[in-house]
C-alpha positions as CSV (number, residue, x, y, z in Angstrom):
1,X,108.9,143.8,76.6
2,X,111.8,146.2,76.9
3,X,111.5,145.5,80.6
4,X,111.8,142.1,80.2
5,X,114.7,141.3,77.9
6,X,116.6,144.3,79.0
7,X,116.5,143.0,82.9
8,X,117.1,139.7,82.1
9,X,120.4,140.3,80.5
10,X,121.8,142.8,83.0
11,X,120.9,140.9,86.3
12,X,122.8,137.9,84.6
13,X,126.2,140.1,84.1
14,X,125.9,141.7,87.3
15,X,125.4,138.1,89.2
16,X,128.6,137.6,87.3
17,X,130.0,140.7,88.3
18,X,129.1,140.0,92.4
19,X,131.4,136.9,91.6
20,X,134.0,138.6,90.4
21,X,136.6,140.1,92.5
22,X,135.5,144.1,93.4
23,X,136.7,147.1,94.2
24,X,139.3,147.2,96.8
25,X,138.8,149.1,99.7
26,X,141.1,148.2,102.5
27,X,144.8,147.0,102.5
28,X,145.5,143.9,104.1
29,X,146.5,144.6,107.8
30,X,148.0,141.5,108.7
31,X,149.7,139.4,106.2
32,X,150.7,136.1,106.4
33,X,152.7,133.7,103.7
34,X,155.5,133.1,101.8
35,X,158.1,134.9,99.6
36,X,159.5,132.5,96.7
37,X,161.2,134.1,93.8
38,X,164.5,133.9,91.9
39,X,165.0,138.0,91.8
40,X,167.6,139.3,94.4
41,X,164.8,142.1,94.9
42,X,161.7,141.9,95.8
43,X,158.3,144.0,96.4
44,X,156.4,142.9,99.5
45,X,154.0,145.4,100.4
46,X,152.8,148.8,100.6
47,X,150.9,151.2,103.6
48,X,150.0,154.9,104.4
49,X,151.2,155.5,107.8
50,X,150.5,158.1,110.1
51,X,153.8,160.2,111.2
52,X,154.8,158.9,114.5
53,X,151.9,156.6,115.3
54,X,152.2,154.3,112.2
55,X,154.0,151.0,113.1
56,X,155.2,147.7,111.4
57,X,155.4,144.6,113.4
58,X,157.3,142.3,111.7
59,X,158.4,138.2,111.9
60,X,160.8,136.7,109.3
61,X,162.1,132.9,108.8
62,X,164.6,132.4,106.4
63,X,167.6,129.7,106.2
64,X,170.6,130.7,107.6
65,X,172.5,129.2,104.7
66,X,171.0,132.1,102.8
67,X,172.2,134.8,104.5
68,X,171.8,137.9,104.3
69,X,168.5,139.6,103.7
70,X,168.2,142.8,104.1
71,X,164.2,144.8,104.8
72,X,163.8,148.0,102.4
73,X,161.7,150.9,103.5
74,X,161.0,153.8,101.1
75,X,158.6,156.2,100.7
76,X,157.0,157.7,97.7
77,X,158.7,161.2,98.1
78,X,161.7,162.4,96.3
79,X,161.2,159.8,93.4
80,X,163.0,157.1,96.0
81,X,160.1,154.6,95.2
82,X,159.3,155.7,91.4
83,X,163.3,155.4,90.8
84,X,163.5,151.5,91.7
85,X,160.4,150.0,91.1
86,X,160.0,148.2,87.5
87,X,163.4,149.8,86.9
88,X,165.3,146.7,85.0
89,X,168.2,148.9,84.7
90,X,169.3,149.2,88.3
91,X,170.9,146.5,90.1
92,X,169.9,145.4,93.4
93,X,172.6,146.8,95.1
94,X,171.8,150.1,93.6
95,X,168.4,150.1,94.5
96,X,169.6,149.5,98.2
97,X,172.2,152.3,97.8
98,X,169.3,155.0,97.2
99,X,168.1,154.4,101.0
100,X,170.1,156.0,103.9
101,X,171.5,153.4,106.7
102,X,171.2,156.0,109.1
103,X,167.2,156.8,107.9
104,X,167.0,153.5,109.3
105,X,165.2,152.5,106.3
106,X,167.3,149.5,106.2
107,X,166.6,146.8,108.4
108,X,169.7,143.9,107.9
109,X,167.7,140.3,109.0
110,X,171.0,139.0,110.7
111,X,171.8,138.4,113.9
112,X,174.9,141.4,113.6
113,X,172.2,143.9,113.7
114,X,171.0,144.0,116.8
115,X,167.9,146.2,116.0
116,X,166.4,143.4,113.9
117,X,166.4,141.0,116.9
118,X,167.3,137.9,114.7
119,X,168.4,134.4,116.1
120,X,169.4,131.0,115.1
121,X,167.1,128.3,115.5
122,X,169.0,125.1,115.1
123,X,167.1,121.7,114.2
124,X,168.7,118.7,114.2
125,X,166.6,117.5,110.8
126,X,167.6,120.8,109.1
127,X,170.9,123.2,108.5
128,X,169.1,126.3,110.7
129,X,167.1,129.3,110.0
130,X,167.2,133.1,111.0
131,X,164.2,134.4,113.2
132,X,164.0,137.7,113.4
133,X,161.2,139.8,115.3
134,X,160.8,143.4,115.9
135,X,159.0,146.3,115.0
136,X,159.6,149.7,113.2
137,X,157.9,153.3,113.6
138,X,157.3,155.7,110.7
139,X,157.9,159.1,111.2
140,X,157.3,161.7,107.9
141,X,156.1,165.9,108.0
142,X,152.1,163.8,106.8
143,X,150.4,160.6,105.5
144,X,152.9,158.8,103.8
145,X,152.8,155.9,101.5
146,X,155.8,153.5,102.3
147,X,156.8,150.2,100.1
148,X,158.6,147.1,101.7
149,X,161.0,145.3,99.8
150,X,163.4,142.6,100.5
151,X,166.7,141.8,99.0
152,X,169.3,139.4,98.9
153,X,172.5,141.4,96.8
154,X,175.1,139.7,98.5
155,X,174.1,136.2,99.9
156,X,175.3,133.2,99.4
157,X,172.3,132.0,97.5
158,X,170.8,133.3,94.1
159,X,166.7,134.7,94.9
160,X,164.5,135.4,98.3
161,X,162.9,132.8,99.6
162,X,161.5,133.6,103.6
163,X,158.2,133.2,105.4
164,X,156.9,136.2,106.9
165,X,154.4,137.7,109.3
166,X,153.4,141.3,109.0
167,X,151.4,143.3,111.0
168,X,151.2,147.0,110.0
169,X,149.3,149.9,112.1
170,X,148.1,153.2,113.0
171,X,147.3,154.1,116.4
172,X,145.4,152.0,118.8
173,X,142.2,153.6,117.5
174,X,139.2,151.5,116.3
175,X,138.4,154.1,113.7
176,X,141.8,154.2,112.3
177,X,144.5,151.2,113.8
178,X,143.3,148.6,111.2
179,X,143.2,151.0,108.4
180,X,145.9,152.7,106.3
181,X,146.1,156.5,106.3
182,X,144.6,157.1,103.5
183,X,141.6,155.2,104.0
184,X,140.6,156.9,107.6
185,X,137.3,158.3,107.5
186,X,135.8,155.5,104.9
187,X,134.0,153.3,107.4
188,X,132.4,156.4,109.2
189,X,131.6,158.0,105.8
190,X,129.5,155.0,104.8
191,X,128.1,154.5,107.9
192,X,126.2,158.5,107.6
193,X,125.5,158.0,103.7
194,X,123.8,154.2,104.8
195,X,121.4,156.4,107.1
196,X,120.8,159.0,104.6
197,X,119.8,156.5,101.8
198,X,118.0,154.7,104.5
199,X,115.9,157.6,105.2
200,X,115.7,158.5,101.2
201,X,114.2,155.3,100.8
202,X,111.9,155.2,103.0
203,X,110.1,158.7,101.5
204,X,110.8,156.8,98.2
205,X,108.1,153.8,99.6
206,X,106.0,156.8,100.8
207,X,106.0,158.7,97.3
208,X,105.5,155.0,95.6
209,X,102.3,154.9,97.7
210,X,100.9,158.0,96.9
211,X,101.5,157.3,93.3
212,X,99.9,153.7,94.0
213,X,96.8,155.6,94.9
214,X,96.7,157.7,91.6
215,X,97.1,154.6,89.3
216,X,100.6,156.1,88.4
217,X,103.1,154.0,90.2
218,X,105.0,153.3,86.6
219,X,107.7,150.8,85.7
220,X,110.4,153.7,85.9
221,X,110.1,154.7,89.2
222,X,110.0,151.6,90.5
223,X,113.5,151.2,88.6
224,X,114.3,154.1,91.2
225,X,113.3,152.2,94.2
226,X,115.5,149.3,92.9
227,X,118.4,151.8,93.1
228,X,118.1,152.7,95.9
229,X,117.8,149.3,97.4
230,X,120.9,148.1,96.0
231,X,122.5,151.2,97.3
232,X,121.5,150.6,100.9
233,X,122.0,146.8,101.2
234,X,125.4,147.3,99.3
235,X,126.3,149.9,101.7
236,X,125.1,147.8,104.6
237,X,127.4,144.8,103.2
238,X,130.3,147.3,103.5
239,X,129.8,148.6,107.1
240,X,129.2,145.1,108.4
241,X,132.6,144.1,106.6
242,X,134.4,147.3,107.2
243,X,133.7,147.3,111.1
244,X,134.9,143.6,111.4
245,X,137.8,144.3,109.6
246,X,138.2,147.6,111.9
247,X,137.7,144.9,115.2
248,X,139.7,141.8,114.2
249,X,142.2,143.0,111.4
250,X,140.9,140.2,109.0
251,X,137.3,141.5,107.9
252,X,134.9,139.5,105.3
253,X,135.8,139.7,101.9
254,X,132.4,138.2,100.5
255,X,130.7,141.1,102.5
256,X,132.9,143.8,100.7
257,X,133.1,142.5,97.6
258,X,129.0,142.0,97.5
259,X,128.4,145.7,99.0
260,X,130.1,147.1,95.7
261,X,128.6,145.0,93.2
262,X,125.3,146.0,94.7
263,X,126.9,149.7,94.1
264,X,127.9,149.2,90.5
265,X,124.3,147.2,89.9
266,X,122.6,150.7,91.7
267,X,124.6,152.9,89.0
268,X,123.9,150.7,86.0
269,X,120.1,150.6,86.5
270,X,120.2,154.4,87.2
271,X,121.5,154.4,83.8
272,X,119.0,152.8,82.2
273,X,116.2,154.4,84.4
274,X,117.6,157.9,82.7
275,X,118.0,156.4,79.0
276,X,114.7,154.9,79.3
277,X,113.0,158.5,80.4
278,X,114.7,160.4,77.4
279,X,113.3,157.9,75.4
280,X,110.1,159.0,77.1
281,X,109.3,155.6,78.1
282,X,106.2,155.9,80.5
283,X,106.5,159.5,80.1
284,X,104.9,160.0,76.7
285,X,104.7,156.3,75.3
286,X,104.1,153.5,76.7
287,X,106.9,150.7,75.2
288,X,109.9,151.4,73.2
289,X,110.1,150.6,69.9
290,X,111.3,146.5,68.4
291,X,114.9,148.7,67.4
292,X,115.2,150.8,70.3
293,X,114.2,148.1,73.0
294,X,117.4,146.0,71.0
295,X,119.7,148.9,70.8
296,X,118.8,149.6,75.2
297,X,119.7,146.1,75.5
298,X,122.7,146.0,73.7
299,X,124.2,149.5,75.5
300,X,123.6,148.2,79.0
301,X,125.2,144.8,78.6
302,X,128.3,146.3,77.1
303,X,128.5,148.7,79.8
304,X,128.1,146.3,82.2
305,X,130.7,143.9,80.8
306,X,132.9,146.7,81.0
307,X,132.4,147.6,84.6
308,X,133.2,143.6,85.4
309,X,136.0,144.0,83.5
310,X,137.0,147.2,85.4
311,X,136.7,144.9,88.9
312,X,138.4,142.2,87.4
313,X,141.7,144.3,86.0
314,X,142.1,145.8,89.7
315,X,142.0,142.9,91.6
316,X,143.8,140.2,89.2
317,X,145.6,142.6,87.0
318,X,147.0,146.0,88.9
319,X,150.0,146.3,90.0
320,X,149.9,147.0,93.9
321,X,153.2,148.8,94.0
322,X,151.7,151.2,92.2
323,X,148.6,153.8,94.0
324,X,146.8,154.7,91.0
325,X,143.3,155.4,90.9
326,X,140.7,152.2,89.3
327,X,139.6,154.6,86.3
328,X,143.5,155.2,85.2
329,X,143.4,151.6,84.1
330,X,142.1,150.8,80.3
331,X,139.1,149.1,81.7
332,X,138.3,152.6,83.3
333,X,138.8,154.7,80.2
334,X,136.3,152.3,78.2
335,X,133.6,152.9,81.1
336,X,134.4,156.7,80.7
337,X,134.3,156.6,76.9
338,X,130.6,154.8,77.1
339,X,129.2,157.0,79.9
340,X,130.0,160.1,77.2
341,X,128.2,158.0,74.1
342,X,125.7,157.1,77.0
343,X,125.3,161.1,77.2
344,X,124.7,161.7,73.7
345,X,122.3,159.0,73.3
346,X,120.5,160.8,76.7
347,X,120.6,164.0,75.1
348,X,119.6,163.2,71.7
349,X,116.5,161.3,72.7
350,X,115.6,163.5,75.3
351,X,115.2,166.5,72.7
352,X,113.9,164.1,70.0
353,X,110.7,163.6,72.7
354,X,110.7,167.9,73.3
355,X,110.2,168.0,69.6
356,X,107.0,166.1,69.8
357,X,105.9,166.7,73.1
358,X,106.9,170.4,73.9
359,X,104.6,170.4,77.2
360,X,106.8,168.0,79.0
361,X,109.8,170.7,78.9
362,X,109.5,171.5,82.7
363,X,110.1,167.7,83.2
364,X,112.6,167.3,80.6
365,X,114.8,170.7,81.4
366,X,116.2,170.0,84.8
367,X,116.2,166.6,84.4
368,X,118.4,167.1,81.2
369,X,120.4,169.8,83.1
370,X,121.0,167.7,86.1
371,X,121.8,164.8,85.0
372,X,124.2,165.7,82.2
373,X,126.1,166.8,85.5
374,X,125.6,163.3,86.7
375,X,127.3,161.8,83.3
376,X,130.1,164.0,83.8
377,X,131.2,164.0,87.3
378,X,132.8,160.5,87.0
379,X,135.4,161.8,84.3
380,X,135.9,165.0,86.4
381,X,136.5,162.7,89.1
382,X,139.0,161.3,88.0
383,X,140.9,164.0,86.4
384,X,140.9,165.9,90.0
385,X,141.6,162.7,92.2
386,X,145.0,161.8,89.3
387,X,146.1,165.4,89.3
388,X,144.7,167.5,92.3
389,X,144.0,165.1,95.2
390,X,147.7,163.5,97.0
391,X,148.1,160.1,97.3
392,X,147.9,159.8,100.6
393,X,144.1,161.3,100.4
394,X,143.1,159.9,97.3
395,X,140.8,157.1,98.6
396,X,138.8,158.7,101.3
397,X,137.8,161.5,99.3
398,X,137.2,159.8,96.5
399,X,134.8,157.7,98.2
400,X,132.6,160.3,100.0
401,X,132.3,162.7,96.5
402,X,131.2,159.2,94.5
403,X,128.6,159.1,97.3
404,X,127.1,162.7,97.9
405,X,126.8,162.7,94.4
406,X,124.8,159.9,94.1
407,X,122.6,161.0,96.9
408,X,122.2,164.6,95.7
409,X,121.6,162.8,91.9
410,X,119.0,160.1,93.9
411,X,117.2,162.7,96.2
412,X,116.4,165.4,92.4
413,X,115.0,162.2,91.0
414,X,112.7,161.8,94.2
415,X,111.9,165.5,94.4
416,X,110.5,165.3,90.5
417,X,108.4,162.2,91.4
418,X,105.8,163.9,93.9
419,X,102.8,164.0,92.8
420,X,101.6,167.5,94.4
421,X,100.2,170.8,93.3
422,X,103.6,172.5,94.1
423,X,105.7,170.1,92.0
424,X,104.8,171.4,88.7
425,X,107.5,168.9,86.8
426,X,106.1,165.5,87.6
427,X,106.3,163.9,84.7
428,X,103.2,161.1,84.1
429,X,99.9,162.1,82.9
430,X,98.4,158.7,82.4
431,X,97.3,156.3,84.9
432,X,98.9,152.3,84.6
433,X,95.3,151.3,83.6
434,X,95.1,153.3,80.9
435,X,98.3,152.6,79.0
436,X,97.0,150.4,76.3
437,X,94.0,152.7,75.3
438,X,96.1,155.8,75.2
439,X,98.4,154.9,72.8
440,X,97.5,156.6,69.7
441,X,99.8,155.4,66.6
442,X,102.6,152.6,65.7
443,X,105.0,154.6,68.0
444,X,103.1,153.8,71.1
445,X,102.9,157.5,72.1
446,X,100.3,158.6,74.5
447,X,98.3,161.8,73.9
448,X,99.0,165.4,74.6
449,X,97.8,165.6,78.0
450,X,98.4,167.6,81.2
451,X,98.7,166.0,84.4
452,X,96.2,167.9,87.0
453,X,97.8,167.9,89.9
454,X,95.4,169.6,92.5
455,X,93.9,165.9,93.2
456,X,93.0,165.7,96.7
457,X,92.0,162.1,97.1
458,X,93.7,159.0,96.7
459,X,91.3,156.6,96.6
460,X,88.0,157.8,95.2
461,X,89.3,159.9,92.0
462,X,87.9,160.2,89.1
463,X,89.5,160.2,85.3
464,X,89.6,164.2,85.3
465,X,91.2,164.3,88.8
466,X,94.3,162.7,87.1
467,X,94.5,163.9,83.5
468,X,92.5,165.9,81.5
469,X,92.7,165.9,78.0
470,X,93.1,169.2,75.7
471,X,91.0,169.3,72.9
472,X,90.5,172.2,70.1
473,X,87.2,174.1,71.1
474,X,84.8,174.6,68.5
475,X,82.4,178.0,68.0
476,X,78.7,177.2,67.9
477,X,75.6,179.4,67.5
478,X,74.0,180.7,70.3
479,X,70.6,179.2,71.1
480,X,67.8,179.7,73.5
481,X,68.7,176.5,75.2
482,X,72.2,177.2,75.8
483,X,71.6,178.0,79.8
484,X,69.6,174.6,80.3
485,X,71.8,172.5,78.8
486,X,74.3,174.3,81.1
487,X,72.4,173.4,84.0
488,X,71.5,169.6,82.5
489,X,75.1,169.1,82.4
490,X,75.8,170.6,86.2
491,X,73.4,167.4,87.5
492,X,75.0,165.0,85.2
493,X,78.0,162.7,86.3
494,X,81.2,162.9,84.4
495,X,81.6,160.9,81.0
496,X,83.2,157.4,81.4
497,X,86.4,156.7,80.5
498,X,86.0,154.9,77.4
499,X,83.8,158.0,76.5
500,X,86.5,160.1,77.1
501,X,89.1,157.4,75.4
502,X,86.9,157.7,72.3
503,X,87.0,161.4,71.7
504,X,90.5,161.5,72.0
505,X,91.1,159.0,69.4
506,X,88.9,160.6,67.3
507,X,89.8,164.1,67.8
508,X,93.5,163.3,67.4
C-alpha cells in the first residue's frame, strides 16, 4: 500500500516538474532578438571567456535618429560589475565613466568610431538606421566573467531600443567554442559518469537476478534500479543535447531540460528508498504502518514540490546578471532545510528498528554512517562552491562532485545488496513468498531471523538455504533412543515451510 499511494503522488509532481523549466546548464551562444526598454542602460548578457581566445561577434540595428549607443564591457573584478548593476543611485553616465576608453571596453555604435564598423542604411519608406558589425577579443590574467550592457546617456531619444545578433566564443574547439569558460569539461564529464552508471547498472540487473533466484528480489531494491535508470537516461538526454549544442551552437532544450528532471526524479526516489529502509520496510517488516505510509507520503511530495519550485525560480525568476549558485536562492535553502529534517527522520527510525531488531546492526551501521554523509554533502556543497570555488569554476566542478557522489552513494547501496557468503551486511532474511506468513503482530514485523548466506544454488533451494530461524533450545533427559532418532532424522527430508511457519508463531 505504501508503494502505491506514495508512487502515485511523486511520479505526478515529477511529470510536473519535467515540464517545468530545469536547471540551466549552458549559456546561450548565439542570441538573437530585440532590446525594447525605456532605461538609458541596459543589461544584455553575460559570458566566461577564455584570455585571448574568447571572442564576441556582434551585429546591431538601431535608428539613426536615436543616436548614439554605446556597447559596455565589464568584468566582474575590481567591483566594476557589482558597482553598477541594480545600483539606482548611479546615473548612466556614471556607470559608463567606471570603464576605461582606452580598455577598449567601450564600443561607440556610430559611424565616428571606426572600430565598431557602423553604416547608414537609408530606406526610402523609413528615416535610416545604424548597422554596425564587428567583433571584440577578451584578454584577462584567467576565466573571466564579462557583462554586456548597452546605453543611450546622451541621445537624442529617451530608452534603448536596437535589434541585435550576438555570437560569443571560445576557441574553435568542439569541446570548448560553444561553451562558456566555466562550463568546459561538463559535456566530457557526463559523457564518463553516463558509462560508469551504465556499467553500474548493468551489475545492478545481475545482482537483481541473483536475488530473483533466492525469492529476495524486494520492492526496495528494485526502487534502486529505478535510480539508477533515471540517472542514465537523464544523463543520456544531456549528452545528446550537450553535443548538439557543442556542433550547431543551438542545442535541444527539451533534451536538457528532461535529462535533469530524470536527475532530480533519481535523487528523490533515492530518498525514499533510504527513509523507507530506516523504517525497516522489507528489512524487518513487511508494510509500514496506516500513519507512517501517510506521513512518507506527505514528506516526499513536499520535497518534491520544493525541488520544482527550485527549477522554476532559476529559470523564470533569477536574475542572470548575477552568477550565483541554484541553492543560494530561497527555493534552495527550503530543499536544504528538508534534506536535514529528512536526516532526522532517517536517523531516528533507523535506531528505532536497532532497538528491536539488534541483529540487523551490520546492515544498519554503515548504511547509517554513509548515508548521513550523503544527506550532508549537498549543504557542504554549497557552502564550498559560494565561498571557496571562483566564479569562473563554479559550474564545472560543481557538476562532477554532485555526480561522483552520487555514484560512490549508488555503487555502497549495490555492494550491500549481494547476496554472498562474503557480504556479511545484506540485509533480507525473508523470501517475497513468505512475507505475509512472517509477519508476527499488528506492526507487521517479521521474525528474528538470520539470513544464511552460504546458499550455493539458485534454483533448487530449500527454506533453510535462505533463512533459518533461531529458536530457544530446550534441555531434555537423556534416553536410550536418543542415537536412533538421530539417525531417523538424518534419512528424513526437511520440515515444510508451513511446519516451520508454525513453530515460529508459536515459539514467538
Amino acid at each position: 500500500m505504501i508503494m502505491v499511494s506514495s508512487s502515485y503522488m511523486l511520479l505526478s509532481v515529477v511529470i510536473a516538474t519535467f515540464i517545468c523549466p530545469g536547471y540551466n546548464v549552458v549559456d546561450s551562444l548565439h542570441m538573437e532578438g530585440r532590446l525594447s526598454t525605456k532605461q538609458n542602460w541596459s543589461f544584455l548578457s553575460r559570458f566566461c571567456f577564455l584570455s585571448n581566445i574568447g571572442r564576441m561577434e556582434y551585429k546591431f540595428v538601431y535608428s539613426k535618429a536615436a543616436c548614439c549607443y554605446n556597447v559596455l564591457l565589464y568584468f566582474d573584478g575590481g567591483h566594476q560589475w557589482s558597482s553598477v548593476y541594480l545600483n539606482d543611485s548611479k546615473s548612466c553616465a556614471e556607470k559608463e565613466g567606471i570603464l576605461q576608453p582606452s580598455s577598449n571596453q567601450i564600443i561607440n555604435l556610430t559611424v565616428d568610431y571606426r572600430w565598431s564598423n557602423c553604416r547608414i542604411h537609408n530606406s526610402s519608406m523609413e528615416e535610416g538606421n545604424l548597422i554596425c558589425t564587428g567583433g571584440r577579443s577578451f584578454r584577462s590574467l584567467q576565466e573571466q566573467w564579462w557583462y554586456i550592457a548597452i546605453s543611450n546617456c546622451r541621445g537624442k531619444r529617451e530608452g534603448v531600443y536596437l535589434d541585435y545578433d550576438l555570437q560569443l566564443t571560445n576557441g574553435h574547439s568542439f569541446w570548448t567554442k560553444q561553451f562558456s569558460a566555466d562550463e568546459f569539461g561538463i559535456l566530457e564529464t557526463d559523457i564518463l559518469f553516463l558509462l560508469l552508471f551504465s556499467c553500474m547498472f548493468v551489475l545492478s540487473i545481475v545482482v537483481a537476478n541473483n536475488l530473483q533466484g533466492r525469492q529476495m528480489l524486494h520492492v526496495t531494491y528494485k526502487i534502486f534500479m529505478i535510480c539508477l535508470f533515471f540517472e542514465v537516461l537523464g544523463l543520456l538526454n544531456l549528452c545528446i543535447a550537450l553535443g548538439t549544442y557543442a556542433s550547431d551552437g543551438v542545442g535541444n532544450e527539451s533534451l536538457k531540460l528532461f535529462g535533469r528532471g530524470l536527475g532530480t526524479a533519481a535523487e528523490i526516489f533515492f530518498l525514499l528508498l533510504l527513509l523507507l529502509l530506516a523504517n525497516g520496510f522489507t528489512v524487518t517488516r513487511g508494510r509500514l504502518s496506516y500513519s507512517g505510509t501517510i506521513k512518507m507520503t506527505v514528506f516526499i511530495t513536499l520535497f518534491t514540490i520544493i525541488n520544482s519550485t527550485l527549477f522554476i525560480y532559476e529559470y523564470m525568476l533569477s536574475d542572470p546578471g548575477l552568477v550565483l549558485y541554484v541553492f543560494e536562492s530561497p527555493a534552495g535553502i527550503g530543499v536544504i532545510i528538508l534534506r536535514f529534517f529528512a536526516w532526522l527522520w532517517f536517523s531516528r527510525s533507523t535506531l528505532i528498528t536497532l532497538k528491536h531488531y539488534p541483529e540487523k546492526q551490520t546492515f544498519y551501521f554503515p548504511l547509517y554512517g554513509i548515508y548521513s554523509l550523503w544527506f550532508f554533502s549537498q549543504p557542504l556543497m554549497v557552502l564550498i562552491s559560494a565561498n571557496l570555488i571562483p566564479k569562473y569554476m563554479r559550474a564545472k566542478l560543481v557538476n562532477a562532485i554532485d555526480l561522483l557522489i552520487d555514484l560512490l552513494a549508488y555503487g555502497f547501496f549495490l555492494s550491500l545488496m549481494r547476496p554472498r557468503t562474503a557480504n556479511k551486511n545484506f540485509p533480507y532474511h525473508v523470501r517475497t513468498s513468505q512475507i505475509g506468513s512472517c509477519e508476527t503482530d499488528e506492526r507487521q514485523s517479521f521474525p528474528h531471523c538470520v539470513y544464511q548466506s552460504n546458499s550455493t544454488s539458485d534454483v533448487h533451494i530449500t527454506t533453510y538455504d535462505i533463512f533459518t530461524v533461531q529458536q530457544p533450545t530446550t534441555v531434555t533427559s537423556s534416553s536410550p533412543n536418543t542415537n536412533d532418532q538421530s539417525d531417523d532424522e538424518e534419512h528424513t527430508s526437511p520440515p515444510s515451510y508451513e511446519e516451520v511457519a508454525a513453530d515460529m508463531v508459536e515459539t514467538l
